[in-house]
C-alpha positions in Angstrom: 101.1 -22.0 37.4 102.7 -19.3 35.4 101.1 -17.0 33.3 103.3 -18.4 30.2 102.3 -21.5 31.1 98.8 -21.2 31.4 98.5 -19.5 27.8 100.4 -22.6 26.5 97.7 -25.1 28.0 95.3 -23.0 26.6 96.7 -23.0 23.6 97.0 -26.7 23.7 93.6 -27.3 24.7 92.3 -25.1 21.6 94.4 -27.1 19.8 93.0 -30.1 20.7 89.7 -28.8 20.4 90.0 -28.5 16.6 91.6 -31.6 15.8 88.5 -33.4 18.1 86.0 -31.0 16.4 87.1 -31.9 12.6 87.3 -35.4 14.1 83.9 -35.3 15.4 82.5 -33.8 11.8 83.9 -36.6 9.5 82.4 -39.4 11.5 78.7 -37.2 12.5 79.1 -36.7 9.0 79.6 -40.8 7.4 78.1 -42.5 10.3 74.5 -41.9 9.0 75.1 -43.0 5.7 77.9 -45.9 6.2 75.4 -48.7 5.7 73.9 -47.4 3.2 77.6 -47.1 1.4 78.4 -51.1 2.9 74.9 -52.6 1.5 74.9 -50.8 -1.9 78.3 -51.9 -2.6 77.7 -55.7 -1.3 74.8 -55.6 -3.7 77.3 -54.5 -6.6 79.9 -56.9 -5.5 76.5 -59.7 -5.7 75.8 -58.4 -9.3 79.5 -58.6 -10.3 79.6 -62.1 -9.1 76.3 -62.6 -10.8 77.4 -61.4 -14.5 80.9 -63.1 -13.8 79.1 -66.6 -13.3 77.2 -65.7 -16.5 73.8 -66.1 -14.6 72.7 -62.5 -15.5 73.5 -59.9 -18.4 74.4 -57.0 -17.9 72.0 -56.0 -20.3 69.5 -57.8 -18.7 66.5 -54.9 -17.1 67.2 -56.9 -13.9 70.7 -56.0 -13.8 70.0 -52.6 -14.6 67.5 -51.9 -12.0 69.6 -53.6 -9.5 72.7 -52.1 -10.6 70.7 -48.9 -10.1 70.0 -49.5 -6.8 73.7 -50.3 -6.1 75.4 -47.3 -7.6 72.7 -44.5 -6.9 74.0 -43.5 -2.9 77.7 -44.0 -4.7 76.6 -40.9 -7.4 74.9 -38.8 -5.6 77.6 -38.7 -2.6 78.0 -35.3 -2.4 74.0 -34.4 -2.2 73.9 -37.4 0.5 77.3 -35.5 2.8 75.8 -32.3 2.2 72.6 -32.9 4.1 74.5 -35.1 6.7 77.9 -32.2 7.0 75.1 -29.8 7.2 73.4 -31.3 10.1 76.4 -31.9 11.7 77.7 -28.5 11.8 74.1 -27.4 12.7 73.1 -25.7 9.3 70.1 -26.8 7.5 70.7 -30.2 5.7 68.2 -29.9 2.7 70.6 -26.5 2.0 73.7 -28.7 2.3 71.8 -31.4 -0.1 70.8 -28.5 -2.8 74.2 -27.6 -2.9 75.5 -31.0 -3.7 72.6 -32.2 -6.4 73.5 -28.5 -8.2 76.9 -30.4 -9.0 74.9 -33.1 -10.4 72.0 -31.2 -12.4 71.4 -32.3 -15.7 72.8 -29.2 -17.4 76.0 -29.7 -16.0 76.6 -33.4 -16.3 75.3 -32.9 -20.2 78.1 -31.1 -20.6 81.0 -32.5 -19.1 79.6 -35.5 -21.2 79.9 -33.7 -24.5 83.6 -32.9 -23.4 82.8 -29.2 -22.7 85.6 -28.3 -20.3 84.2 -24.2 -19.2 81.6 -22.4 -18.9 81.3 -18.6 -18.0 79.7 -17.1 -14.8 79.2 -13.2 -14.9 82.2 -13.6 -17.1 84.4 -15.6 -15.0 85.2 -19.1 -15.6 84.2 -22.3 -14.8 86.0 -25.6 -14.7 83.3 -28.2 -15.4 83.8 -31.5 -14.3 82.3 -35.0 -13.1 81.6 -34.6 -9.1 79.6 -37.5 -8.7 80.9 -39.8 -5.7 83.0 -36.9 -4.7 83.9 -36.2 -1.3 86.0 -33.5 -0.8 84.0 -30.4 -2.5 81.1 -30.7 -0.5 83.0 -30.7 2.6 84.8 -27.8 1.5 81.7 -26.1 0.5 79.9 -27.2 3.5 82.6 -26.0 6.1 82.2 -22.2 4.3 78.2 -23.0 4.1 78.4 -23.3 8.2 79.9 -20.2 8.5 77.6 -18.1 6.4 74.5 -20.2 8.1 75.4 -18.6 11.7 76.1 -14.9 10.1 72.5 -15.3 8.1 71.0 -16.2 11.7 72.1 -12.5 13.4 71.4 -10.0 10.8 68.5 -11.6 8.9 65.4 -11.1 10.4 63.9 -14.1 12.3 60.7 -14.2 10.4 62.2 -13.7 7.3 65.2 -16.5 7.8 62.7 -19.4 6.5 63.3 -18.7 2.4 65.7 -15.5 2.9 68.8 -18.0 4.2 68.4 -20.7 2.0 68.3 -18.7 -1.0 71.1 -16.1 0.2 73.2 -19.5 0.9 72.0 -20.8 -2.8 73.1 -17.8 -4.6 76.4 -17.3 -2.4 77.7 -21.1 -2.4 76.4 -23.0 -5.7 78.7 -20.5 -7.7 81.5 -20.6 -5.5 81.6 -24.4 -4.8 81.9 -24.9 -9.4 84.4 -22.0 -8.8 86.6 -22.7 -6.4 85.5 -25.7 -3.6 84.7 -28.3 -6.5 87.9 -27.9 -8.4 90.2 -27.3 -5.3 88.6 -30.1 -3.6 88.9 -32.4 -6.8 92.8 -31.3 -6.5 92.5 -32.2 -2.8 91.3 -35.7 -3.8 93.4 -36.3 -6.9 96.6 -35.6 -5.0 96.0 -37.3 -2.1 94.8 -40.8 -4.3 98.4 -40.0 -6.3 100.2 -40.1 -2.9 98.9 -43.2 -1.3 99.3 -45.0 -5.0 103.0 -44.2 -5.1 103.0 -45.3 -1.7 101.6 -48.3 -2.3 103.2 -49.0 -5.5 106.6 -47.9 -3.7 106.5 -50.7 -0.8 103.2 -51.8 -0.8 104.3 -54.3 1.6 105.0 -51.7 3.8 101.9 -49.9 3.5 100.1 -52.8 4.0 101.4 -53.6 7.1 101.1 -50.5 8.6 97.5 -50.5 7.6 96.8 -53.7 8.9 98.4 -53.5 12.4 96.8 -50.2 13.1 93.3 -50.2 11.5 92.3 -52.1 15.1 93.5 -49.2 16.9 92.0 -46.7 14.6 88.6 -48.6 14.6 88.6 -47.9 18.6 89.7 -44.4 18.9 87.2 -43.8 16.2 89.7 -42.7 13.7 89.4 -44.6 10.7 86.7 -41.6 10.2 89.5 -39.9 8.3 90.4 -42.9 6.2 87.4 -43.6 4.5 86.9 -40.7 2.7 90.1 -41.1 1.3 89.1 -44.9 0.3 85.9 -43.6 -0.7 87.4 -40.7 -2.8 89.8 -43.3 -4.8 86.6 -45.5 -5.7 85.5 -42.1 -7.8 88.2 -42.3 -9.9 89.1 -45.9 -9.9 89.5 -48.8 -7.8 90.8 -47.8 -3.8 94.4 -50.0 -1.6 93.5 -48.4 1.6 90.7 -50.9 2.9 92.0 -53.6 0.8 95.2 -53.3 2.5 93.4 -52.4 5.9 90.7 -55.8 6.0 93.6 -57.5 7.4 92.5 -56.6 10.8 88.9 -57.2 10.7 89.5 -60.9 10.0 92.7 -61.1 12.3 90.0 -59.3 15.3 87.7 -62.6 13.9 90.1 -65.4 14.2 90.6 -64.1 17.8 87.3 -63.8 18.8 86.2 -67.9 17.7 89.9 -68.8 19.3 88.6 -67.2 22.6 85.4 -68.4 22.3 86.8 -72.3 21.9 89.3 -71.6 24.7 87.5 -69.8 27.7 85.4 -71.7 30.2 83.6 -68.1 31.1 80.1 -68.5 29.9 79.6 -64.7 30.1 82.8 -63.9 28.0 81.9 -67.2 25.5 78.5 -65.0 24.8 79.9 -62.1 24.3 82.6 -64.1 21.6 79.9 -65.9 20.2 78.0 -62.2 19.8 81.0 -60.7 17.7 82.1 -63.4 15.6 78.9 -63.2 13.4 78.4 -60.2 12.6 82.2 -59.7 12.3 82.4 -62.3 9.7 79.8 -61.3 7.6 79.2 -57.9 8.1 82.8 -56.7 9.4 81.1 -55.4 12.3 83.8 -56.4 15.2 82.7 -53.7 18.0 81.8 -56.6 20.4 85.2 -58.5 20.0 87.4 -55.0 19.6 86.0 -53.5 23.0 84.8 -56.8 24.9 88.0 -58.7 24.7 90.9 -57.1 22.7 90.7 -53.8 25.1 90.3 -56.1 28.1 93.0 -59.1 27.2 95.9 -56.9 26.4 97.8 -59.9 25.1 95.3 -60.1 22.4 96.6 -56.5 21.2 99.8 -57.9 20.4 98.3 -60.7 18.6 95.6 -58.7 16.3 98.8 -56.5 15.6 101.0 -59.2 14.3 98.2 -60.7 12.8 97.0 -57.5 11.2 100.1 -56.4 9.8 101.3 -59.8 8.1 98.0 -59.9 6.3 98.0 -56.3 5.5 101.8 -56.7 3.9 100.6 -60.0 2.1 97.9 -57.4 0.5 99.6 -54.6 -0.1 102.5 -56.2 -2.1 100.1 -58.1 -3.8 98.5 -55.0 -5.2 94.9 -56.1 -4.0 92.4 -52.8 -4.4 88.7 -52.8 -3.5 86.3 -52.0 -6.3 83.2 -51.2 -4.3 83.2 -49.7 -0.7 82.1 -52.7 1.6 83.1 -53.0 5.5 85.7 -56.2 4.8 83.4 -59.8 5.6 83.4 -62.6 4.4 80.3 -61.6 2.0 82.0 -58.8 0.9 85.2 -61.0 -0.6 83.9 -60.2 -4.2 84.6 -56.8 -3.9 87.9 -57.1 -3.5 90.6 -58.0 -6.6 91.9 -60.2 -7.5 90.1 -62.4 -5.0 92.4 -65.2 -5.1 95.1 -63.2 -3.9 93.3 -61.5 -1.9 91.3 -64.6 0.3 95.2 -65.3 0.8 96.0 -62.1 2.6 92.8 -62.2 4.7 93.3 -65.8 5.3 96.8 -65.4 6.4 95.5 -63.0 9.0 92.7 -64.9 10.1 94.8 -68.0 10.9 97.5 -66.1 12.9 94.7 -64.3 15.0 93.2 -67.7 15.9 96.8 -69.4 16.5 98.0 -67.1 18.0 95.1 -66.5 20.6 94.6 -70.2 21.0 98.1 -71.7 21.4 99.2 -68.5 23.6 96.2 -67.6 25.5 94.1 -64.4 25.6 95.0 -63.5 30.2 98.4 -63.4 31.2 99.3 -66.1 33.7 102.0 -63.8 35.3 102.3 -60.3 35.1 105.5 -58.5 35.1 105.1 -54.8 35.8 107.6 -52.4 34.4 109.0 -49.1 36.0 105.9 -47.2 35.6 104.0 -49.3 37.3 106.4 -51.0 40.1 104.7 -49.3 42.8 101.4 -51.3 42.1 100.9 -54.5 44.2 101.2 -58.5 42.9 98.0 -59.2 43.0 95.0 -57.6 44.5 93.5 -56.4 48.0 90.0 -56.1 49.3 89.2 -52.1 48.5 86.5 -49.7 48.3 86.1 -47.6 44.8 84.6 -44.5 45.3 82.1 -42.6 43.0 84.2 -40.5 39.7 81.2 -38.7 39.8 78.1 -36.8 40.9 74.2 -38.0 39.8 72.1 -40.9 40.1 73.4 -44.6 40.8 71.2 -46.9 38.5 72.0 -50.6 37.3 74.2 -51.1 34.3 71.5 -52.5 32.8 70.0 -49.2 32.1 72.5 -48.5 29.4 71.1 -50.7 27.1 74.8 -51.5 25.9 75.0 -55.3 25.5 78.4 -55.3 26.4 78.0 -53.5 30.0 74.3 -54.3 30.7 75.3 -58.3 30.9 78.6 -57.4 33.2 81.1 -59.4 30.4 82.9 -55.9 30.2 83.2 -55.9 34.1 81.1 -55.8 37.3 79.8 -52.7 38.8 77.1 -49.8 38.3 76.3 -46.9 36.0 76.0 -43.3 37.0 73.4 -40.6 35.1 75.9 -37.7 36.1 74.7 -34.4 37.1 78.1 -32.4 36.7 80.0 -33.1 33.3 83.3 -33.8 35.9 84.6 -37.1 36.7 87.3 -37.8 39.0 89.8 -40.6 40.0 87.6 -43.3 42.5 90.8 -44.7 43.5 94.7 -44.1 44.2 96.5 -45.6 41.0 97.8 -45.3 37.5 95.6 -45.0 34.4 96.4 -47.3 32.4 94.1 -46.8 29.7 93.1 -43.5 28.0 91.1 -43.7 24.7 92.4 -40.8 22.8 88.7 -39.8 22.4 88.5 -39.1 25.8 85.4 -40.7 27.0 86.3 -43.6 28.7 89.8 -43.9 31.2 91.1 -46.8 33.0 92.8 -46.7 36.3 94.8 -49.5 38.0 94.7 -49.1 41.7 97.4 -49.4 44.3 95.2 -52.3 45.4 95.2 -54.1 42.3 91.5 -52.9 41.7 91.6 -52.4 37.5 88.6 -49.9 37.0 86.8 -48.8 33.9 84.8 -45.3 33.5 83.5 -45.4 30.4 81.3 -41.8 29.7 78.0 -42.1 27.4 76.8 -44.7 25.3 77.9 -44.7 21.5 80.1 -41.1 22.7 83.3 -42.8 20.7 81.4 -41.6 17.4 82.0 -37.9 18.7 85.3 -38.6 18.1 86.3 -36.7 21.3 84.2 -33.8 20.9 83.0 -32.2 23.8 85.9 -34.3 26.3 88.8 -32.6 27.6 91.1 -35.0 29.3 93.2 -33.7 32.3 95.0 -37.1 32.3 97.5 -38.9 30.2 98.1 -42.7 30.0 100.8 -43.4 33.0 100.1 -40.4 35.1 99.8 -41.3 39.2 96.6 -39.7 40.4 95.2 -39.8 43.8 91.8 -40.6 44.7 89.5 -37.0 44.0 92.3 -36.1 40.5 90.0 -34.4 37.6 90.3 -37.0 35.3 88.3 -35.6 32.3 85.8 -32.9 31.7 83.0 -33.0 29.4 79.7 -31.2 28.7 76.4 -33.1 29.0 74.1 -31.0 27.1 75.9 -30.8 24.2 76.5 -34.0 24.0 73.2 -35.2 25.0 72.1 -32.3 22.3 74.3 -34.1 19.8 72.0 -37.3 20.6 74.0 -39.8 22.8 73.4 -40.8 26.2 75.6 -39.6 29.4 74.8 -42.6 31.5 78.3 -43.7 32.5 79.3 -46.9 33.9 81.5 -47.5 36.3 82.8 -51.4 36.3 85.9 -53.0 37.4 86.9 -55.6 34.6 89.3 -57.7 36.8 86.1 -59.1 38.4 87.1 -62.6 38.7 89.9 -61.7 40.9 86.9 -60.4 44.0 84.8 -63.1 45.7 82.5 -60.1 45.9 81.6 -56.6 44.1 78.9 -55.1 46.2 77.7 -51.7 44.6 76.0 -49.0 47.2 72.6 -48.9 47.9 72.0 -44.6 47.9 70.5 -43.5 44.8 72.0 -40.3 44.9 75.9 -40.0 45.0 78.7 -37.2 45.1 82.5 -37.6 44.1 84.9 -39.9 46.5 81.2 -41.1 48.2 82.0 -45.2 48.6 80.5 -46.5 45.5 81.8 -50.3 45.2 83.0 -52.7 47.9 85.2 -54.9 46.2 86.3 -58.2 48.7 88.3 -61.3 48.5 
């Protein structure tokens, strides 16, 4: 390799490693608090229902309590991101907090109140406004907070670093984020909410169905991350398109998962149906039917797209918006407006996932393979798959992920890896590459479809501490450095590296024998798989 082109892979690769690291920040920074955000806005969907069927007042002391209870994570958003940004970037959270309540002290709310638009600091002033349920200041702020945090850490002395940080980072960023992050940020926010309501209001039917055949995808590359703070940035400053337009999919992924579930004689894979359609439908949790069958029956993919984007265009031109911030369910309807409308789009969607799925199938009976992959073989051959990777061989029930632990994802063994390096087991194509870059998929020559899937939960890293070597389609030879990725940090970041290694065609082997050595290095035989 050239010298010219080794600076441009490095420049690629520290391009990639922003994009995963701002990535990897907006969903460490929402995944703690998500449920929180989801239950606090079903219970104000509950008490809008409530007052609507004029079986409590609104100024009734039962709705106020309750309402409190609903609204109170929604206002005080940005002290709730800047203890969780904080944390994420490895600065101290209760800083990151203190700088968000500031925005929300009673002196300052008082006065935006009483319609006082500045104040002076040292002479300079200050554009007051209403930050509660704000997103983007804090991140602004927090970002800059980060920075100061680590220059603080070399020139302060240690034993002095317990009050003499906090209150250099109070004094610095409290003035600066009512300067400059809060009203940039509310600019940020503003313009952006502008943009997608002219886009909506524009074709809305487009939108919509954009939104809806891609929030699957999104969902499983872990990037809806940086869709819901805009969704949740709308909801500050009136009702939000974006999810009402997206909860297409969710419901589309639903229908799928009871069609499967009616249709397959597989007990294992009628469980694992049986285990997503619940919590799907009523708490828009699909995980087990978005990674258990439409990553593993790629005709599904096709469907939850149609599906997704019919429902999605049925919403969007109907001008449906979402009130509260609720993961789409079923117990969540009342959020959305109006609701007659909207149970239309969502039906619509529903109804062509489980049609779809049930009339079609979810395996396809023959396989036509295109140029890319005419050098694979019509049907498969008795193989051995060899070890991506160096550590300890241990049962995939160790990973205490449902989905791997009861073999419905596929049939193999899980590795605790030793080196963060894992390698093509077999000769092949991958076929699959999450853009994350913790889990790869390799078709072999053989007709062997295997699965490495690195750490459990690592998707919410949102690629973070992966480097992929590999691209979907790529021909790689048994020993290929597929991706690279650093265990401590991400076992520092609090995930699991136990990695399982499964192949998901299982039904097409009479037998998948793992090894019996506990110990294992790269290309060292790790599956028999016969016929």
């Amino acid at each position: 390799m050239s010298n010219q082109q080794q600076e441009k892979v490095e420049q690629n690769k520290e391009k990639e490693s922003l994009l995963t690291k701002a990535l990897g920040v907006l969903s460490g920074s929402f995944a703690p608090i998500i449920g929180v955000l989801a239950g606090a806005g079903l219970l104000k969907a509950l008490l809008s229902v409530l007052t609507t069927l004029g079986w409590l007042s609104p100024e009734s002391g039962t709705y106020i309590v309750l309402s409190a209870a609903g609204s109170a994570v929604f206002y005080f958003l940005p002290v709730f991101l800047g203890i969780s940004i904080a944390n994420k970037l490895g600065a101290n959270g209760y800083v990151g907090g203190v700088v968000g309540a500031s925005l929300l002290t009673p002196e300052i709310v008082h006065l935006v109140e009483d319609g006082v638009e500045t104040i002076e600091f040292l002479g300079i002033p200050v554009l007051l406004a209403d930050y509660s349920s704000t997103v983007f200041p804090i991140f602004i702020a927090m970002f800059v907070y980060a920075a100061l945090d680590k220059l603080l850490k070399k020139v302060i002395l240690k034993d002095l670093q317990l009050f003499i940080n906090p209150m250099i980072s109070l004094l610095i960023l409290v003035p600066l984020t009512m300067l400059f992050f809060g009203p940039f940020g509310t600019i940020i926010g503003e313009a952006l909410g502008s943009l997608i309501g002219f886009l909506s209001d524009t074709s809305g039917l487009l939108a919509g169905a954009v939104m809806g055949s891609a929030w699957t995808f999104l969902t499983i590359a872990g990037l809806h991350w940086t869709i819901i703070p805009l969704a949740i940035a709308n909801l500050a400053t009136g009702p939000d398109p974006i999810i009402a337009m997206a909860a297409a999919a969710p419901f589309a992924q639903v229908g799928i998962g009871i069609a499967v579930f009616l249709k397959t004689r597989d007990k294992d894979l009628k469980a694992l149906a049986a285990s997503g359609i619940v919590p799907g439908a009523l708490a828009g949790t699909t995980e087990a039917i978005n990674y258990g069958i439409i990553l593993r029956y790629r005709r599904t993919m096709i469907y939850v797209v149609i599906a997704g984007a019919i429902g999605g265009a049925i919403n969007g031109s109907l001008g449906i918006v979402m009130n509260d911030f609720v993961l789409p369910s079923v117990l969540a309807i009342p959020a959305f407006s109006p609701i007659g409308l909207y149970m239309i789009g969502i039906g619509v969607a529903f109804v062509l996932g489980f049609i779809l799925t049930y009339v079609f199938g979810y395996e396809s009976k023959s396989k036509k393979v295109d140029d890319n992959y005419s050098h694979l073989v019509v049907g498969v051959k008795p193989e051995v798959v060899g070890s991506p990777l160096q550590g300890k061989v241990v049962a995939l029930s160790e990973t205490n992920d449902p989905l791997f632990a009861t073999e419905t994802v596929g049939k193999g063994v899980a590795i605790e890896p030793e080196i963060g390096k894992a390698v093509a087991p077999v000769d092949g194509v991958v076929t699959t590459l999450f853009p994350t870059g913790h889990a790869v998929g390799i078709t072999s020559d053989n007709g062997a479809e295997v699965l490495i899937f690195i750490g459990v939960n690592t998707i919410q890293l949102a690629g973070e501490h992966f480097t992929s070597h590999v691209k979907q389609g790529d021909r790689v030879s048994k020993g290929d450095l597929l991706i690279e990725f650093d265990i401590n940090k991400i076992q520092e970041a609090g995930y699991r590296t136990i990695t399982p290694v499964v192949v998901t065609n299982k039904e097409e082997y009479l037998d998948i024998k793992a090894t019996e050595n506990n110990e294992i290095n790269p290309n060292d035989d790790l599956l028999r798989l016969s016929l």
